[in-house]
C-alpha positions, -999 to +999 in steps of 0.1 A: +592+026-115+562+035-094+583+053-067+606+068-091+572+084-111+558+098-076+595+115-069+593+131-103+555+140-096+563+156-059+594+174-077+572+189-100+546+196-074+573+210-053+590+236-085+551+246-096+547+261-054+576+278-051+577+295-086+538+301-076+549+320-045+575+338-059+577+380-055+562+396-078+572+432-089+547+461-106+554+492-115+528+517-121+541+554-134+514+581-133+501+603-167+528+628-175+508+661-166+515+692-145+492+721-135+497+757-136+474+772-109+468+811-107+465+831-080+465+868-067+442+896-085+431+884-115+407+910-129+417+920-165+443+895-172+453+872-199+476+845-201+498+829-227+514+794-216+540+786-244+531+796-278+494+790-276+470+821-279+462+841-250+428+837-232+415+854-201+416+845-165+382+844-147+380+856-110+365+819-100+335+805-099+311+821-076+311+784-052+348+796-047+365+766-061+396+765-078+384+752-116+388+784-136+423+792-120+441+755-125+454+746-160+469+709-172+496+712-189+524+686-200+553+683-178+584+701-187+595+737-192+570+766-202+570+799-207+540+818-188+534+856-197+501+874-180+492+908-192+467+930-176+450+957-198+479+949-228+506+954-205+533+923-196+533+918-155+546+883-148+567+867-176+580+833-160+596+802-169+586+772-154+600+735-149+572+710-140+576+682-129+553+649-134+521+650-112+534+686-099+517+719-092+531+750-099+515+784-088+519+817-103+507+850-081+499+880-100+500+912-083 
């Protein structure tokens, strides 16, 4: 009984190491956003992304960086109109992508 207990103990044993050091599999999927960056000469230019209301495009912050000319959006197809003094220059559809950068020059 005693030998047939330590079989049954080592068996166990045996099951609970090789389950322990089994693979193990993750998977880790990023936030589903895109960004719309702007480039080229922005002076007098609004923008309309989709059907939201249009706002105006700085020329940058004065350090240089990119903040004021790169916009989140969701990933997916949008529709990207600028206009410059009331009048339609770029009018753009775009399909993003997740985690992708897309970027639109204005002359």
């Amino acid at each position: 009984m005693e030998v047939v207990m330590k079989k049954v103990i080592l068996l166990l044993l045996g099951i609970l190491i090789l389950h322990a050091c089994g693979y193990q599999e993750g998977i880790v999927q990023k936030e589903g956003k895109s960004f719309i960056k702007f480039a080229g000469n922005l002076e007098n230019v609004s923008v309309q992304i989709d059907d939201m209301n249009q706002f105006v495009l700085k020329s940058g912050s004065k350090s240089g960086a990119d903040d004021n000319k790169l916009y989140q959006v969701s990933q997916g197809k949008h529709s990207i109109k600028v206009y410059r003094d009331g009048n339609l220059i770029v009018n753009r559809i775009l399909f993003l992508d997740n985690q992708a950068t897309a970027e639109v020059i204005i002359p």
